[in-house]
N, C-alpha and C positions, 0 to 999 in steps of 0.2 A: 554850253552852260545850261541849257534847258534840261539836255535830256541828264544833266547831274543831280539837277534837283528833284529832277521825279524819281530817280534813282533812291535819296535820302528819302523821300516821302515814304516809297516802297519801305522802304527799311524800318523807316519808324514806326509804318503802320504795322509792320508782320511781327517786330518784336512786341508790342505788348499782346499780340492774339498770341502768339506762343506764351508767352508769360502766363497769361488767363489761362487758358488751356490745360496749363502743364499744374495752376494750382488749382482746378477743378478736381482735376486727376486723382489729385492727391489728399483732397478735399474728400473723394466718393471715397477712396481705400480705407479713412480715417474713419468715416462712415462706418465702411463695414465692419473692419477689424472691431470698431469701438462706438457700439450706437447712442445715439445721441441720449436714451434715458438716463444713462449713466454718466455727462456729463451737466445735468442741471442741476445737482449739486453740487458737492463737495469734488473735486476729481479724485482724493483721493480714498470717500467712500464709497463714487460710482463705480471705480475701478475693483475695488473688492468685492463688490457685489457679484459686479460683473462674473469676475474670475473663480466664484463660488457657484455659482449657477452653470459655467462651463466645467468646470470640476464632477457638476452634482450628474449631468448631462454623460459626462466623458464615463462615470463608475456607472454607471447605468445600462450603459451602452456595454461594459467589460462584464457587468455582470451575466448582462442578456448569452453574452457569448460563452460566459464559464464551460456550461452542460455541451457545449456542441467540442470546446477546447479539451474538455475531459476525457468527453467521448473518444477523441481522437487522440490523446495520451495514452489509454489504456488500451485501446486497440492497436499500436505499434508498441508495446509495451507485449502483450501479449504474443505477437510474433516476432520477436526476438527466442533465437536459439536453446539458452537455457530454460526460456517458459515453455517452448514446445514439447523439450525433454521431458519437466513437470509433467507435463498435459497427459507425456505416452506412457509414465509411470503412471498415473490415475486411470488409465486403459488396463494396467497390466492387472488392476484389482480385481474385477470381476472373474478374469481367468483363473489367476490365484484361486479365488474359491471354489472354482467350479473343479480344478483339480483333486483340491484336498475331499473333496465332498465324495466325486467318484475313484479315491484311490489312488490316482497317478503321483504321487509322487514324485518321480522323475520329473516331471514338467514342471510341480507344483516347484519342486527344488529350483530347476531350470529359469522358471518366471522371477523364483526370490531374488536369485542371482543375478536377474538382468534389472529388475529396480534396484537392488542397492548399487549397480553400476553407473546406472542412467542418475541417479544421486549424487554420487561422486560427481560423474559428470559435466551433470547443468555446475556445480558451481565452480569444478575449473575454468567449465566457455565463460560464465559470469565475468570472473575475474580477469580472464587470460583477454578475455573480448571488451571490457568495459563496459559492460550490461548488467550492471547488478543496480534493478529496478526495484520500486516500490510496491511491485506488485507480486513479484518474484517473493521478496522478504515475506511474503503471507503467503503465496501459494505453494512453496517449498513444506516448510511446516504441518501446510492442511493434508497434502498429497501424505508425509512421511505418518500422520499420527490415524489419518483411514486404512492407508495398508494395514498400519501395527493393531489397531482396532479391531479390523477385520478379521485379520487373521486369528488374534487372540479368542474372538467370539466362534467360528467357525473349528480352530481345535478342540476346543473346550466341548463343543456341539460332537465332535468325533472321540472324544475320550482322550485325546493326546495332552491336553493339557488340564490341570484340575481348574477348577469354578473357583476359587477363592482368587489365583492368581487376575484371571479375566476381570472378576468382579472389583478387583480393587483396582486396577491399572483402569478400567472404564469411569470407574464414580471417579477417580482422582481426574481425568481429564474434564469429565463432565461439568465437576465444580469449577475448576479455573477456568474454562470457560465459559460460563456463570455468570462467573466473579467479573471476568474483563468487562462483561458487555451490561451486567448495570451497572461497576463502575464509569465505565464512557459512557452511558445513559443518564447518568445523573448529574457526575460532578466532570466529566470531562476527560478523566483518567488515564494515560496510554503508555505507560511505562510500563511496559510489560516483557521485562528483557530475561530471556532465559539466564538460567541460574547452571553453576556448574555441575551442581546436583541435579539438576534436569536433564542438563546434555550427557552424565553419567549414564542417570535410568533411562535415557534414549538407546543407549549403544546398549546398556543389558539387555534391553528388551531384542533389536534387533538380533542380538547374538542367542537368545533364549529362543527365538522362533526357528532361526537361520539351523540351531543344533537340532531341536525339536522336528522340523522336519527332514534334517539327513540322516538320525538315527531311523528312521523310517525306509533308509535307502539304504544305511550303511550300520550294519546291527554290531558296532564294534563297540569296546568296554570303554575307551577314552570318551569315545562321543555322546554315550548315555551318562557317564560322570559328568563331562559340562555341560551337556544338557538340563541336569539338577544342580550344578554350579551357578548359573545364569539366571536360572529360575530364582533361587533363592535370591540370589544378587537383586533381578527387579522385582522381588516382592520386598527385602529393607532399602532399595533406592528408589521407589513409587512411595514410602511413609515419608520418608527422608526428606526426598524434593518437594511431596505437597506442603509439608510443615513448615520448611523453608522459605516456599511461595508466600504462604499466606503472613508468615514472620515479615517477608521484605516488602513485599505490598505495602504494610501499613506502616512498615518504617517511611518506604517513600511515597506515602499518601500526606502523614504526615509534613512533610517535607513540603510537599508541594504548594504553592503560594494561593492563598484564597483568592476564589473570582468572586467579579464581582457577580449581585442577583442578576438578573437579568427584567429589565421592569415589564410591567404588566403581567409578571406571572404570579404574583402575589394575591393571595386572595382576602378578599374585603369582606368585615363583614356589618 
């Protein structure tokens, strides 16, 4: 009988330390999760407080990280397949002109033919790889409108092609490009989706430069006729497509829903 009752004693003394213990425990977690300024009020205005302050914490913390998250979006971005392609066709432009300037010809022919390849190219891998990035979508178009650019300026400089052609196919890119970047400077703007008329006077031009330098290789009668077929085609589809541009622009400018100002930028007087 003795040692049953020190037995019970035992027992009743370690249950309530465990008891205590266990809501200490639970006590300090409540603690931390949920500090105490926030319950000497209302619990359920300390709680919001609360959860606004960790919120404000939590964006602060995702913004700091934005620039380093970018940083590393665009640089795997950049080496993916299709952009590489881009890149080797922006390589191939220097040579281009260095061809046409000394003569060749042949090579100059040779290099036309392997950028509009490496074109085709990047965007079957895009497609066929499921790579078609947001950086690709701008660097395809810069890469295609420096060669056509280039080349246009550089025949021109060699007599192969007249100066009116050059000159209007340059001013019309010049403007829309202009246009895009104080529209997104000012109001926001980014609709800027090519037109069928543009994708038109794309392929003219290409094919105006493409003939333009093989009658230089190949002095046959068909090839100097669409070499002035082509010509003419992207000097009325450069009028064409710019009018059009600047017509749909401000259809959907209009279109587009007001923001709001942005405060403090308003001036006082």
């Amino acid at each position: 009988m003795p040692i049953t009752r020190s037995r019970a004693k035992v027992t009743v003394t370690i249950r309530p330390a465990i008891s205590s213990t266990v809501a200490s425990e639970q006590q300090t977690r409540q603690n931390r999760s949920y500090p105490a300024w926030a319950s000497k009020r209302q619990g359920c205005i300390g709680a919001s407080a609360y959860l606004m302050l960790e919120n404000q914490t939590t964006n602060a913390t995702a913004k700091s990280d934005t620039p380093l998250l970018q940083g590393i979006r665009v640089k795997s971005q950049l080496l993916t397949a299709p952009n590489q392609i881009t890149l080797l066709r922006l390589i191939f432009i220097p040579f281009v002109i260095i061809a046409v300037f000394d003569g060749h010809w042949p090579w100059a022919l040779g290099l036309l033919i392997a950028a509009g390849l490496s074109d085709a190219l990047d965007g079957l891998l895009a497609r066929a790889l499921h790579q078609q990035t947001m950086l690709g979508q701008y660097l395809d178009p810069i890469a295609d409108k420096l060669l056509l650019t280039s080349l246009f300026v550089v025949l021109s400089f060699v007599k192969k092609i007249p100066w009116k052609y050059t000159v209007l196919v340059f001013s019309r890119d010049v403007c829309i490009v202009a246009t895009a970047v104080v529209l997104y400077a000012t109001v926001g703007f980014r609709d800027f989706r090519p037109s069928i008329f543009g994708k038109i006077n794309t392929v003219c031009q290409i094919a105006a430069i493409f003939f333009v330098v093989l009658a230089q290789v190949l002095r046959a009668p068909w090839v100097i006729v669409l070499q002035h077929l082509f010509l003419y085609a992207t000097f009325t589809f450069t009028v064409v497509s710019g009018v059009h541009y600047i017509l749909a622009t401000g259809h959907r400018l209009r279109k587009e829903p007001a923001r709001p100002a942005v405060p403090g930028n308003s001036s006082q007087h």
